[in-house]
N, C-alpha and C positions, 0 to 999 in steps of 0.2 A: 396848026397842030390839032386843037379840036372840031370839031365838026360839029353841031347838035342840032336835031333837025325833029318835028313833031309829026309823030304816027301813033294815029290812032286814039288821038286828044291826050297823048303823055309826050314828053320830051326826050329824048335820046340822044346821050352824051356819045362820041366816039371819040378818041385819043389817040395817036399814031405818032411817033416819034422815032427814030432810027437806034436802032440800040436800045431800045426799051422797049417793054412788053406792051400789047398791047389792051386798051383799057376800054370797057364800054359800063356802060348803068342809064338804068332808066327814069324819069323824076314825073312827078306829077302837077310841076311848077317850073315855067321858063326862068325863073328868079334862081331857082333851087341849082338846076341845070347846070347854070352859068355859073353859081358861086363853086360848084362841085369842080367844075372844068378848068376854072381858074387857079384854085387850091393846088388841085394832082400838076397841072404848069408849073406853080411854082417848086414844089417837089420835083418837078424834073429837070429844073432849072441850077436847084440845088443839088442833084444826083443823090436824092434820098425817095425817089417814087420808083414805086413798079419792083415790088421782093417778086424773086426767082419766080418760076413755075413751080407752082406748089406740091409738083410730082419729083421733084428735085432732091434727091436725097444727099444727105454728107458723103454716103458711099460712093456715089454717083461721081462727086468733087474729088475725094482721095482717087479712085481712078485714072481722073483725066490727070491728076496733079502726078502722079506717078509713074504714065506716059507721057507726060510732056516737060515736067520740071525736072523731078529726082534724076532722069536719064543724063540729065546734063552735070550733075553733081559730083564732084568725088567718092564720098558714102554716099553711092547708088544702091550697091549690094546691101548692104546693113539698111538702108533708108527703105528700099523695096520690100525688104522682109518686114519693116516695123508695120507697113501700110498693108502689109499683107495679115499680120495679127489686127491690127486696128479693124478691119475688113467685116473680122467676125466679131467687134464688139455691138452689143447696141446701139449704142448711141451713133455708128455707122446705118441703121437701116430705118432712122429716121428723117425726118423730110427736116430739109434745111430750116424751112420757115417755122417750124417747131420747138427747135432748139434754143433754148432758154441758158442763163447761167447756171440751174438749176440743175440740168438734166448736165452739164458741163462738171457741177461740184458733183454729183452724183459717181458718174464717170471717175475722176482723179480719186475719189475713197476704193473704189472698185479697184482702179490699177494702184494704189500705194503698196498694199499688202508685198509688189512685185519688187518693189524700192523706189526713191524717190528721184530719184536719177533714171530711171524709167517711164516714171511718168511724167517729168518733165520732159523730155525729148519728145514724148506722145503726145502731147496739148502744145510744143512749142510744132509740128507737123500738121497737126489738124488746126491751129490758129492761121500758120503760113497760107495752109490751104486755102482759107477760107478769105486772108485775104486777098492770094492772088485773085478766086475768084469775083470777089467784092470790084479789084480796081482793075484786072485790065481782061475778064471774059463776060461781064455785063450781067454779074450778080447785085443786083443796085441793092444793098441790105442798109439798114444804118446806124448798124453798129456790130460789131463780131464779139459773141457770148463769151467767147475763152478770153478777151480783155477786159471783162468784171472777176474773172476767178484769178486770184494767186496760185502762180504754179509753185508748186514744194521746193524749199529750199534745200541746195545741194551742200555737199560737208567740204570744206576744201579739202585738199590732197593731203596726207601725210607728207612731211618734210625732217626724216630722223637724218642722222648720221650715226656709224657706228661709234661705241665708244671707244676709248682706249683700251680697257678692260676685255670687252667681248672683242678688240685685234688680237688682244693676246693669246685669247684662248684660241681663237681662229687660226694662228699661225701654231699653236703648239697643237692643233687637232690636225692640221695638214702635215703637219711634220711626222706625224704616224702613218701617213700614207705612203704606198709604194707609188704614187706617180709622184714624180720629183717635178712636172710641171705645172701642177697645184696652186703651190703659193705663189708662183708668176701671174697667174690666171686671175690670181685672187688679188693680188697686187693691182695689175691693169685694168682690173675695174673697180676698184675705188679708187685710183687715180683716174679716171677718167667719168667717174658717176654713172658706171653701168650695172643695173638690179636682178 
C-alpha cells in the first residue's frame, strides 16, 4: 500500500489504496517517512483517511444525491424542489471539507424564520446526503457536521374533535341552506374523520 522511496536525499511517501484518494508527502527523515506511512494505513484501515477532494462541494453531493437517490423515492417531486431551493443556499457552494457544525447551526437560524418543519426536512436531506456519501460513494469523512446540531423540534399535530355545542350550531346553520344535501355531507364526514 505504501511505497516510500528517497530522491534527492529527502524521503517520499506515496499511498495507493482502491477506493481512497490518493496520498503522497515528502519527509526529510526515513524514521519521519515510515511513521507518517504507517499512521494514514491505519486510518485507512479504520475508514477515517483520505476527506473527499477538496474541490468537492455540498452542491456537488445534493446533485448526484438528487439524480440517483430522491429519483427512486415517493416525495421525489417535493424532495427535487427542496434540493433545488437548498442549491442556492450557501452553505451549498461550499466545499464539503469546510463544513463545520458551525456553518451547519448558522444555516438552521437562516432557514427557521421559514418554520421549523422546514428546516428540519432541510438538515434531515442535506445529513442523508452526506451520509450516503460518506458510506457507500467513498467520501471517507469522520464524522457528518449535521449530527452535532439539533434539528428544530416539530409541534405535534392538532387532535380536536368538534363539540357538541359547535354540532348544534352546525346543523341549525346547514338547515338555512337551500341544498338539502348539506347535512349528509357534513354528517359523513365526521363519522368517518374527514377535515
Amino acid at each position: 500500500m505504501a511505497s516510500i522511496k528517497k530522491r534527492n536525499g529527502k524521503w517520499n511517501v506515496r499511498i495507493r489504496k482502491a477506493g481512497f484518494a490518493f496520498q503522497s508527502r515528502t519527509f526529510t527523515s526515513h524514521q519521519a517517512a515510515l511513521a507518517w506511512s504507517r499512521q494514514v494505513e491505519t486510518k485507512i484501515e479504520q475508514g477515517i483517511a483520505c476527506l473527499p477532494d477538496k474541490a468537492v462541494k455540498l452542491g456537488d453531493l445534493l446533485k448526484r444525491y438528487k439524480d440517483t437517490v430522491t429519483i427512486h423515492k415517493k416525495s421525489r417531486r417535493d424532495e427535487s424542489g427542496r434540493i433545488e431551493r437548498l442549491l442556492k443556499d450557501p452553505l451549498s457552494s461550499m466545499r464539503l471539507v469546510e463544513i463545520s457544525p458551525a456553518h451547519v447551526t448558522a444555516f438552521k437560524d437562516r432557514r427557521l424564520p421559514d418554520g421549523a418543519r422546514t428546516t428540519h426536512y432541510d438538515m434531515t436531506v442535506m445529513r442523508h446526503c452526506i451520509e450516503v456519501a460518506r458510506h457507500q460513494w467513498g467520501y471517507f469523512l469522520a464524522s457528518n457536521p449535521f449530527d452535532a446540531v439539533k434539528k428544530p423540534k416539530l409541534k405535534r399535530g392538532r387532535q380536536r374533535r368538534i363539540s357538541n355545542e359547535e354540532l348544534k350550531r352546525l346543523k341549525a346553520a346547514s338547515s338555512c341552506s337551500h341544498a338539502t344535501y348539506l347535512w349528509p355531507i357534513i354528517e359523513f364526514a365526521l363519522a368517518t374523520g374527514m377535515r
